[in-house]
N, C-alpha and C positions, 0 to 999 in steps of 0.2 A: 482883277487886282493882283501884283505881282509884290511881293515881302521879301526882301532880302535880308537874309541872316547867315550867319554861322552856327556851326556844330558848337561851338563854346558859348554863345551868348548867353545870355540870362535876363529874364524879365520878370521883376516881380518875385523874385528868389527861387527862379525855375529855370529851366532848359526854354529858352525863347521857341522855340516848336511847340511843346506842349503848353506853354501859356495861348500860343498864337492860336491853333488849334480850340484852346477855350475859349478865345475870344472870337472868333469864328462861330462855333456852336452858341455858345450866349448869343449871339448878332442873326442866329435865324440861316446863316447861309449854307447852299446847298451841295453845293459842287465844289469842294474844297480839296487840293492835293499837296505833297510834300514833294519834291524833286531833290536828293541830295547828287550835288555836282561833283565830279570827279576831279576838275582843276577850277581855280579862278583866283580872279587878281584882284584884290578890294585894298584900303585901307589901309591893312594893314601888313601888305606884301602880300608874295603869291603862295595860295593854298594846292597841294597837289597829292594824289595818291602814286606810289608807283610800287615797284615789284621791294624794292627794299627797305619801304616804310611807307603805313599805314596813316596818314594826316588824322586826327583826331579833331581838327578843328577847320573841316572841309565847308565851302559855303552850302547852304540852304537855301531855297526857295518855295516858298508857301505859296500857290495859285489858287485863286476864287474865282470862278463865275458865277454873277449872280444875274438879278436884274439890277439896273442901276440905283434903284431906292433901295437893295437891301444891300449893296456897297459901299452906296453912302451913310446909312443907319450902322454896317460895321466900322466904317473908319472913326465914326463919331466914339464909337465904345472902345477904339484901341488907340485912337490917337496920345491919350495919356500914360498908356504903356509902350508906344512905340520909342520911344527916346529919339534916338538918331540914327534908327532904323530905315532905311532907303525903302520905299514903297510909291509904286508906280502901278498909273489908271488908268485908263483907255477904251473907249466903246469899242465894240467885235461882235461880228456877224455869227452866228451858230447856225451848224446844219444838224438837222436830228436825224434819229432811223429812218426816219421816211422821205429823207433829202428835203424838207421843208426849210426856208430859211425864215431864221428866227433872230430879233437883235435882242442884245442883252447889255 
């Protein structure tokens, strides 16, 4: 499960990362990361970092892998806080330490 956000969002009278993040933990999930991106184009024109200004409202990316009952059990608990948050799902193959292939 992939969450698209910005550094400025707000959910729930928070930084949409730190609510997302709680709703994540409340949902049981395991393998959860933040990615903050350097450029990108959404909505609301394009966000960029460079040498002579620091973007303050760079987009974000929340990833989860779970198993697919505890992604589906998370979207059920944030779907009311998502508003008009873009979030995208897709089954993916996992390798672990021991190159064993795992679906998730």
């Amino acid at each position: 499960m992939r969450i698209y956000l910005s550094e400025s969002d707000q959910i729930d009278g928070k930084p949409a990362m730190e609510s997302i993040l709680s709703l994540c933990k409340q949902a049981g999930l395991r393998g959860v990361s933040v990615l903050r991106a350097t450029e990108g184009i959404g909505a609301h024109g394009v966000h960029s970092t460079s040498f002579l200004s620091l973007s303050s409202d760079l987009p974000l990316l929340v990833e989860a892998i779970d198993t697919e009952e505890r992604i589906a059990h998370a979207l059920e608990i944030m779907r009311p806080h998502l508003n008009a948050h873009l979030v995208a799902v897709w089954h993916v193959s996992l390798m672990k330490n021991d190159w064993e292939a795992s679906d998730a």
